[in-house]
C-alpha positions in Angstrom: 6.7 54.9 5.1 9.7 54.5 2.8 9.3 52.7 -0.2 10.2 52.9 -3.8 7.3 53.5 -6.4 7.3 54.5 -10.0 4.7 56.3 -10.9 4.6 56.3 -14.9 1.6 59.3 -15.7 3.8 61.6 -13.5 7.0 60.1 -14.5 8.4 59.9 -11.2 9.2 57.3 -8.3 7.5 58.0 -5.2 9.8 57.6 -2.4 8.1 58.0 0.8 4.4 59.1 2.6 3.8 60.0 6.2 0.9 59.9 8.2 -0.5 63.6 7.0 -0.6 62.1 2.8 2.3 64.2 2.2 4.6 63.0 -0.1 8.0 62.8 -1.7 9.6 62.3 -4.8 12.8 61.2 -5.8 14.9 64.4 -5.7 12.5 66.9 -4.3 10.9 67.8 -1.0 8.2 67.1 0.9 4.6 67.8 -1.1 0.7 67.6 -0.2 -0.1 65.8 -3.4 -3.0 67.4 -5.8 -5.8 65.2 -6.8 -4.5 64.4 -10.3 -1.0 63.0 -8.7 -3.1 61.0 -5.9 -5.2 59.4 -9.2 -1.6 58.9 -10.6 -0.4 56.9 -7.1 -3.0 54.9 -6.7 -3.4 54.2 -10.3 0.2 53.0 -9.7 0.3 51.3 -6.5 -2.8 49.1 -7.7 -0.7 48.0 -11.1 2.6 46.9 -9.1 -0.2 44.8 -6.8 -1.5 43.4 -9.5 1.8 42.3 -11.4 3.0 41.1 -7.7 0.0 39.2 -6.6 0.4 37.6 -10.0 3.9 37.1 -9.8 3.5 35.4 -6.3 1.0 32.9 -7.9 3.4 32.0 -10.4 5.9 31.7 -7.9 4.0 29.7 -5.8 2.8 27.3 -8.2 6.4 26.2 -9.9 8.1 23.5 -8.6 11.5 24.7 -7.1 
């Protein structure tokens, strides 16, 4: 799963996962993340949902 994902505790962006959890960083190779890197991602991935679900409201509710 490609994607793009900056991940500020670690100081990295995340740029893709496969279907074993492994993971990769910008620049480096394929990794099975440890548990403190896994708190970092999800820690992460749930801000940018936050600031894009509430980015899509605000979106949504101004007139074009």
């Amino acid at each position: 799963m490609p994607l793009r994902l900056y991940v500020e505790p670690m100081d990295a962006v995340l740029v893709d996962v496969d279907a074993s959890g492994r993971v990769r960083y910008e620049g480096e190779e394929w990794s099975v993340p440890s548990l403190q890197e896994r708190r970092a991602i999800l820690y992460a991935a749930g801000k940018t949902r936050d600031e894009l679900t509430d980015l899509m409201a605000l979106l949504e509710q101004t007139p074009a």
